[in-house]
C-alpha positions as CSV (number, residue, x, y, z in Angstrom):
1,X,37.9,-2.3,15.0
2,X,35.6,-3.8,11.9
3,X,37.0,-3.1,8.4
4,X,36.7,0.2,6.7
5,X,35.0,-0.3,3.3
6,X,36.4,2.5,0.6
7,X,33.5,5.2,0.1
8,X,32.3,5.2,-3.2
9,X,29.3,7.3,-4.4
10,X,25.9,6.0,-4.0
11,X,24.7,6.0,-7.3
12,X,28.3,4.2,-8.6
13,X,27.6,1.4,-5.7
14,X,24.4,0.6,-6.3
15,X,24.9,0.0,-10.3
16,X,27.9,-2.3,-9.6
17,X,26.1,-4.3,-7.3
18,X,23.6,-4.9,-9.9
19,X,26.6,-5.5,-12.6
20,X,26.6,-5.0,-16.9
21,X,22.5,-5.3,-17.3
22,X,20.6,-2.1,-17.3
23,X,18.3,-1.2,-14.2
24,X,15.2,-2.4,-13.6
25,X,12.7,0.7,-13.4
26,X,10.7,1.7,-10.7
27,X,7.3,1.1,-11.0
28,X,4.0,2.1,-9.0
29,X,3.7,-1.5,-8.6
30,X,7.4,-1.9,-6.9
31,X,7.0,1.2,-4.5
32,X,3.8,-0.4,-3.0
33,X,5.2,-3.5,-2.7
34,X,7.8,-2.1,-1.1
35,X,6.3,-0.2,1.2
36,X,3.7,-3.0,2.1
37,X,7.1,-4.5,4.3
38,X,9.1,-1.4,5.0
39,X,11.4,-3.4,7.1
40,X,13.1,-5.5,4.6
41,X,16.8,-4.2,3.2
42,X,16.8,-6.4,0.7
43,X,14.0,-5.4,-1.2
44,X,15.2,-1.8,-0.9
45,X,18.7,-2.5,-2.0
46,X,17.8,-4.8,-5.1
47,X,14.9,-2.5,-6.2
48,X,16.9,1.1,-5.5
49,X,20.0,-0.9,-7.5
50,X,17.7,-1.9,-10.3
51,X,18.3,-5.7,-10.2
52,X,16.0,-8.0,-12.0
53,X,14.5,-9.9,-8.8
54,X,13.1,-12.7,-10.9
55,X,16.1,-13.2,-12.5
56,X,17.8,-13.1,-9.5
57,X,15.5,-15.9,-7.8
58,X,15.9,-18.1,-11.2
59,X,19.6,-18.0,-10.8
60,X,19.2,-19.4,-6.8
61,X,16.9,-21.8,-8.0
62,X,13.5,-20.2,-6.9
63,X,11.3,-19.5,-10.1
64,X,8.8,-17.3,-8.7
65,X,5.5,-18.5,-9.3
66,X,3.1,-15.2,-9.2
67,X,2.4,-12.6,-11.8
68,X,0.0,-11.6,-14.6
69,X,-0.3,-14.3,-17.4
70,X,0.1,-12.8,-21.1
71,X,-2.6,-13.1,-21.9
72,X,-3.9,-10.9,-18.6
73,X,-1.6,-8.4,-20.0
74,X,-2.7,-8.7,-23.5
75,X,-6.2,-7.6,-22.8
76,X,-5.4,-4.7,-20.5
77,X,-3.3,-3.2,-23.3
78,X,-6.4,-4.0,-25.9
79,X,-8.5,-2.1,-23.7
80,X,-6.0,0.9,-22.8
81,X,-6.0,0.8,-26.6
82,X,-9.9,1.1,-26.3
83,X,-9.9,4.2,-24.2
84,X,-7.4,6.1,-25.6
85,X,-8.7,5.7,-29.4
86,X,-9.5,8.9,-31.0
87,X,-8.0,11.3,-28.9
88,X,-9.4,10.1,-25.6
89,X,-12.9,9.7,-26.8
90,X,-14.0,7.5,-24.4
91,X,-12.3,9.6,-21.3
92,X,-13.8,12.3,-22.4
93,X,-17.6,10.6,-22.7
94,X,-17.0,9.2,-19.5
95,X,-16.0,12.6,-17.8
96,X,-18.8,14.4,-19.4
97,X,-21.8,11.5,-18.8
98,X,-20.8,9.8,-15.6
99,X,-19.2,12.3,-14.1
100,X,-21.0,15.3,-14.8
101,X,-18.6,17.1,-16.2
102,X,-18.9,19.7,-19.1
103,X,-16.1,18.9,-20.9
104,X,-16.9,18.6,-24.7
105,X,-13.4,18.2,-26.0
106,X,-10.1,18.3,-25.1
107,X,-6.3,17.9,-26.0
108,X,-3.9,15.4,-25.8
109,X,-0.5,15.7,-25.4
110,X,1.2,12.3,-25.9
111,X,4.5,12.4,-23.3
112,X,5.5,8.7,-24.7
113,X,8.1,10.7,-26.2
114,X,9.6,14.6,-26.5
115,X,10.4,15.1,-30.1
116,X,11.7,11.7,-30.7
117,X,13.4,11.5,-27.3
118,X,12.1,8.5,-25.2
119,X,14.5,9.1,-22.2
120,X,12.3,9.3,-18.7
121,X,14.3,12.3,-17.9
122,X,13.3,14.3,-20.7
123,X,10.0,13.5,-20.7
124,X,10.0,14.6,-17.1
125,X,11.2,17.7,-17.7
126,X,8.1,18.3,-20.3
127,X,5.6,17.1,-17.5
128,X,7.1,19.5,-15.1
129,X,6.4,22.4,-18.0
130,X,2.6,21.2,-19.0
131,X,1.8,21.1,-15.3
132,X,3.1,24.4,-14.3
133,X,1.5,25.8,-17.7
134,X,-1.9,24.6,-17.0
135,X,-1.9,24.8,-13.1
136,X,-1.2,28.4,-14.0
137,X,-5.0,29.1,-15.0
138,X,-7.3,29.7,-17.9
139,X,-9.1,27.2,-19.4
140,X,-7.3,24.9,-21.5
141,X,-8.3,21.2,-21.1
142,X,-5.6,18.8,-21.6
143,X,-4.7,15.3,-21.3
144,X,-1.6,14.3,-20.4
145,X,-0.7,11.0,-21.8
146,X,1.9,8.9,-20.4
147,X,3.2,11.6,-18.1
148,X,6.4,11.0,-15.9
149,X,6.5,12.1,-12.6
150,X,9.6,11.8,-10.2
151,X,9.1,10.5,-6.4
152,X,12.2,9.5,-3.8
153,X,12.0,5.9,-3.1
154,X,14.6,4.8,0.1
155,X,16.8,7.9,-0.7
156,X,16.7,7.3,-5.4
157,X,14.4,9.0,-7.8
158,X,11.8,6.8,-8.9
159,X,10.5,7.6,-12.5
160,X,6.9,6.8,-12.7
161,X,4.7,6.9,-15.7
162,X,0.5,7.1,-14.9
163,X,-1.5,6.3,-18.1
164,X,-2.9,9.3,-18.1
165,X,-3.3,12.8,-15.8
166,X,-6.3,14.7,-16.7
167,X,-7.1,18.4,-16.1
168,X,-9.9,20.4,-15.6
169,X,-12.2,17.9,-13.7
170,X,-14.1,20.3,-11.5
171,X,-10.6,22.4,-11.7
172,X,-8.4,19.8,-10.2
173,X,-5.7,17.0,-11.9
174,X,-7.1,13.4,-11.3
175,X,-4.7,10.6,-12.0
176,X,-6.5,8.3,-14.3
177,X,-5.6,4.2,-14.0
178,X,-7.1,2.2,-16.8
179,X,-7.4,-1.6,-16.1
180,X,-9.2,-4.7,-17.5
181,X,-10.7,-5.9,-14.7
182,X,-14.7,-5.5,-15.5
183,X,-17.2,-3.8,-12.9
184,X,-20.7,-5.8,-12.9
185,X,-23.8,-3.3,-12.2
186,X,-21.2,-0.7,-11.2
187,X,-19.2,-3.2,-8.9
188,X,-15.6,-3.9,-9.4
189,X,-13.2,-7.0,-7.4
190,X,-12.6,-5.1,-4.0
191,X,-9.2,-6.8,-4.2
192,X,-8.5,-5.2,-7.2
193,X,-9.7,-2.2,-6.6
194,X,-7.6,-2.0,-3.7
195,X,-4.2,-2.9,-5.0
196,X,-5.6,-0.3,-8.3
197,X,-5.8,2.3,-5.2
198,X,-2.2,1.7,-4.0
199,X,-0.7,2.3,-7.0
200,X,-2.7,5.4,-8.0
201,X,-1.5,6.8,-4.7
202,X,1.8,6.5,-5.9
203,X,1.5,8.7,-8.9
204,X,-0.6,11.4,-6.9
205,X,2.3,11.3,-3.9
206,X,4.7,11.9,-7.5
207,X,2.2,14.8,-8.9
208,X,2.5,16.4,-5.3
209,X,6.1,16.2,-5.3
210,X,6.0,17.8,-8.8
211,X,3.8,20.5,-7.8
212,X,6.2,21.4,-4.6
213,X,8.7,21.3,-7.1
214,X,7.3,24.0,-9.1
215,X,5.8,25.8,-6.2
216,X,2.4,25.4,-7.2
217,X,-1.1,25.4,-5.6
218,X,-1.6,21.5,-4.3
219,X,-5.1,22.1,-3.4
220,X,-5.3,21.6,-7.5
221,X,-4.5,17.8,-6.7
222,X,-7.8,15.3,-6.5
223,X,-7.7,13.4,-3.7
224,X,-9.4,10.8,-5.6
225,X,-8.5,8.9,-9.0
226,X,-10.2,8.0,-11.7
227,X,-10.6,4.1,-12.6
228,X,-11.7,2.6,-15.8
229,X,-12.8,-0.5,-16.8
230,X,-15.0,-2.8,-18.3
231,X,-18.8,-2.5,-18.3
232,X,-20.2,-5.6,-17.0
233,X,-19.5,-8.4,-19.9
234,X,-18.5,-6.3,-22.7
235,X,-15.2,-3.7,-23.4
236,X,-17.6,-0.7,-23.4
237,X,-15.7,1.4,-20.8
238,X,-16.9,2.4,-17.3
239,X,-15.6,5.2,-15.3
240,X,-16.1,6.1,-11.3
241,X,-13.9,8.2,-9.2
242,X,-12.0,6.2,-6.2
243,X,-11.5,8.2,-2.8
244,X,-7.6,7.3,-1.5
245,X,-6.9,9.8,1.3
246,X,-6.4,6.8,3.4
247,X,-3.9,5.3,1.0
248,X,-2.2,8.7,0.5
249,X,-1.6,9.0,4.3
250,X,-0.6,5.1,4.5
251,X,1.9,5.6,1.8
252,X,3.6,8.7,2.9
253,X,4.3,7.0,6.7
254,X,5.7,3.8,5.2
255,X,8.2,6.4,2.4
256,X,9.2,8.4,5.5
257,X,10.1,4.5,7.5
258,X,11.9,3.4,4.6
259,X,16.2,3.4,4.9
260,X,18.1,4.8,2.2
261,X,19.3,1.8,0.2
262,X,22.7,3.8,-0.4
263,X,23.5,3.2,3.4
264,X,22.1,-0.7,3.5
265,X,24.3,-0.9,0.3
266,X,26.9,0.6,2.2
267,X,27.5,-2.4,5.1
268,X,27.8,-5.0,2.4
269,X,30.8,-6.8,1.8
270,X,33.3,-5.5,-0.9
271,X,32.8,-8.9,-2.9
272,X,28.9,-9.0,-2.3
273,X,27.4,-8.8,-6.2
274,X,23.8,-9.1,-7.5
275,X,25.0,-9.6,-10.9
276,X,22.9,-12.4,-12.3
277,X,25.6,-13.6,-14.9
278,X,27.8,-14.6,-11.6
279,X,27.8,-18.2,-9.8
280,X,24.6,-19.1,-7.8
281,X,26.9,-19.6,-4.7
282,X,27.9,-15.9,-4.9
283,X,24.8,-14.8,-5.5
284,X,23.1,-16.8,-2.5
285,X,26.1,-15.4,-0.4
286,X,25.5,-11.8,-1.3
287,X,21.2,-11.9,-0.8
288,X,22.2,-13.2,2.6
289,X,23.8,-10.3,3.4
290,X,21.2,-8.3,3.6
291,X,18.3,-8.6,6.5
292,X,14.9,-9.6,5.2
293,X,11.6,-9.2,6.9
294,X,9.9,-12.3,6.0
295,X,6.1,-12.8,6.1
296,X,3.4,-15.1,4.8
297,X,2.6,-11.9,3.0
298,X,5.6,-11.8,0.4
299,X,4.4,-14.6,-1.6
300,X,2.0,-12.5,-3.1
301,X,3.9,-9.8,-4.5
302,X,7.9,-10.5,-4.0
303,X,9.5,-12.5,-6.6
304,X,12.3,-13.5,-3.7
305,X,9.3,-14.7,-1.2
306,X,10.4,-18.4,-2.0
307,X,13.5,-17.8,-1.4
308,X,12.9,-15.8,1.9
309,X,10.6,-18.4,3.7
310,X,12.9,-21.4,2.8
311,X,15.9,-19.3,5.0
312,X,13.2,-18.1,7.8
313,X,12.2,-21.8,8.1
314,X,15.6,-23.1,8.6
315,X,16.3,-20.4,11.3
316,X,12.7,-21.2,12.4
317,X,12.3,-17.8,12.5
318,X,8.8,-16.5,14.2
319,X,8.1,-14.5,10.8
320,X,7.7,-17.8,9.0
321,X,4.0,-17.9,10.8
322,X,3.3,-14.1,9.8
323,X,3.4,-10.5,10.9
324,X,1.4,-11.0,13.8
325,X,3.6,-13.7,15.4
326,X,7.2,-12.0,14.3
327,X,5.1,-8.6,16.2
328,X,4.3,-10.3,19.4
329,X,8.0,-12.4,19.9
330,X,10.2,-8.9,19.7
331,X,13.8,-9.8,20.1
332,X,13.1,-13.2,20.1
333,X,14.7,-14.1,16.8
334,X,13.4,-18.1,16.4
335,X,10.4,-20.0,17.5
336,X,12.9,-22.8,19.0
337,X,14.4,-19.9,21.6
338,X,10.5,-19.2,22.4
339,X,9.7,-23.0,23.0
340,X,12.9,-23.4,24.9
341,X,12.2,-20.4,27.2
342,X,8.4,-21.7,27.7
343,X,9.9,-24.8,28.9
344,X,12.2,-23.6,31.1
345,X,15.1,-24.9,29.1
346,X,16.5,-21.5,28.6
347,X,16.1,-18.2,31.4
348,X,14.8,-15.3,29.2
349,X,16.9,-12.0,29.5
350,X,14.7,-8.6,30.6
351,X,14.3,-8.0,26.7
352,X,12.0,-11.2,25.9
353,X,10.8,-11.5,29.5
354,X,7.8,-9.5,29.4
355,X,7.0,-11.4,25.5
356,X,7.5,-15.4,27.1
357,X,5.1,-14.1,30.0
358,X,2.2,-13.1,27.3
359,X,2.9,-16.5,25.8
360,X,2.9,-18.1,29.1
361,X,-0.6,-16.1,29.6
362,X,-1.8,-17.6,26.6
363,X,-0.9,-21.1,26.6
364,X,-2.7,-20.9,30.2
365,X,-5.9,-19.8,28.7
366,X,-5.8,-22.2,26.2
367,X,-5.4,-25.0,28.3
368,X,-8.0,-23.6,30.4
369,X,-10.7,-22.9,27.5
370,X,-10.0,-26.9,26.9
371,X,-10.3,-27.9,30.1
372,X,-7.1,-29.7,30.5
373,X,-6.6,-27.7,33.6
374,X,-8.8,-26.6,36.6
């Protein structure tokens, strides 16, 4: 009979895990990482727990080596700056000339704070009440800056903060994301734009969740964002709305695949810890504990990737070569197994049989396409 681990409440497990230093927030950036490799516990764990993964990597001895430079961050906050001077000015001019929309002025309610209160909860709570207020009708026209919009994220509330939701656009709310990559003759970096389109789906996921919550008309919801950025080679702002019903629809399949990270947390160890002030050994220990899902992928947006492919190479696992490989070996947990069972070494069981055969298929064809057999 395997050991019973005392029940503790969720909440209480997760924050030991991550030990004395405060959580790391959610962010729209996390959630789509997140959901770009659904099937990895240990990113849901460490981000519902709040841990610092780059910390965490540091302290194994794997700096990661992605990430925006300061100076990268600098300017976007310069140009935020831009856009938001004077009340919104140039949201506003952008609305009403590029977008045809007859909006002369508008307010702006900053949500950075609620009468001196910075806490995300509060400031939550005063979204939740500008939203209802202005979904109710009428025709005030009002900016919300910095709103904070709840969404559950593997089973925790994720607090997530937009730059800006804007109302009135043709009578719906459009989620506005404000970035420092420029667009040249009205072209912005499809990459960018892309990853830019993730994240806004997160926060209009969050505004549909808010409007649930409040039992309000979702039809009010844009299906589109709106993205600003530079035009061309100068910091004069440019503004076009981005269509992300596919994203939307992506996004809410990979939240509904996701485990809750209370019951992952639940199967670990009593002594497992994420508490980067402990030894590396512990710590290495711990991570292990939980299943990854490995991928080529990673190392683009997971501070752990390093980490991960150095353990799928020494298990040789058939992830190390990428989602499409891991996909077409199911059950077959390392490449060595696969080579062994293609050479006859090893008799697959009914569960890889069908797998080796495809491989078999292929080697066949390849041999064939080189003519190295008749």
């Amino acid at each position: 009979m395997p050991p019973q681990h005392p029940v503790e409440p969720p909440g209480d497990r997760l924050a030991a895990l991550r030990g004395p230093r405060p959580p790391q927030p959610y962010t729209a950036r996390k959630i789509t990482a997140l959901t770009a490799n659904p099937a990895c516990s240990r990113r849901a764990v460490l981000d519902a727990a709040g841990v610092d993964k780059a910390l965490l990597a540091q302290r194994m001895g794997y700096e990661p080596r992605f990430g925006q430079s300061p100076f990268a961050i600098a300017r976007e906050q310069a140009f935020e700056a831009l856009v938001k001077w004077g009340g919104y000015a140039e949201l506003i001019r952008l609305l009403r000339e590029q977008l045809d929309v007859p909006v002369e002025e508008a307010g702006v309610s900053d949500l950075n704070e609620v009468g001196g209160d910075t806490s995300l909860a509060r400031r939550a709570k005063e979204t939740r009440n500008l939203l209802a207020r202005l979904a109710s009708g009428g025709d005030e026209r009002l900016i919300l800056d910095r709103p904070v919009l709840t969404l559950e994220v593997a089973g925790q509330t994720a607090y997530l903060e937009p730059q800006a939701v804007t109302h009135r656009v043709g009578g719906k709310f459009y989620v506005v994301e404000i970035r420092s990559f420029p667009a040249i003759d009205g072209q912005a970096n499809p990459t960018a734009v892309a990853q830019t389109a993730k994240q806004a789906a997160v926060s209009v996921l969050a505004l549909h969740h808010a409007f649930a919550q409040l039992d309000l008309d979702q039809e009010q919801i844009a299906h589109e964002f709106l993205l600003i950025c530079p035009k061309d080679f100068s910091n004069r702002p440019y503004g076009r709305l981005v269509d992300i019903r596919q994203e939307l629809d992506a996004l809410s399949f990979q939240l509904n695949r996701l485990r809750r990270a209370d019951d992952l947390a639940r199967d670990l160890p009593p002594s497992a810890t994420f508490d980067t002030d402990r030894d590396a050994g512990q710590l290495d220990a711990s991570v292990r504990a939980l299943d990854a899902s490995y991928t080529p992928g990673c190392l683009s947006f997971c501070e752990l990737a390093r980490y991960c492919r150095d353990e799928a190479t020494a298990c040789a696992s058939p992830a190390r070569l990428g989602g499409t490989v891991r996909d077409a070996l199911p059950g077959i947990d390392s490449t060595r197994t696969a080579l062994a069972y293609l050479d006859g070494v090893r008799v697959p069981g009914p569960a890889e049989a069908a797998a080796i055969d495809r491989l078999r298929t292929a080697d066949r064809l390849r041999r064939l396409r080189r003519g190295e057999v008749a």
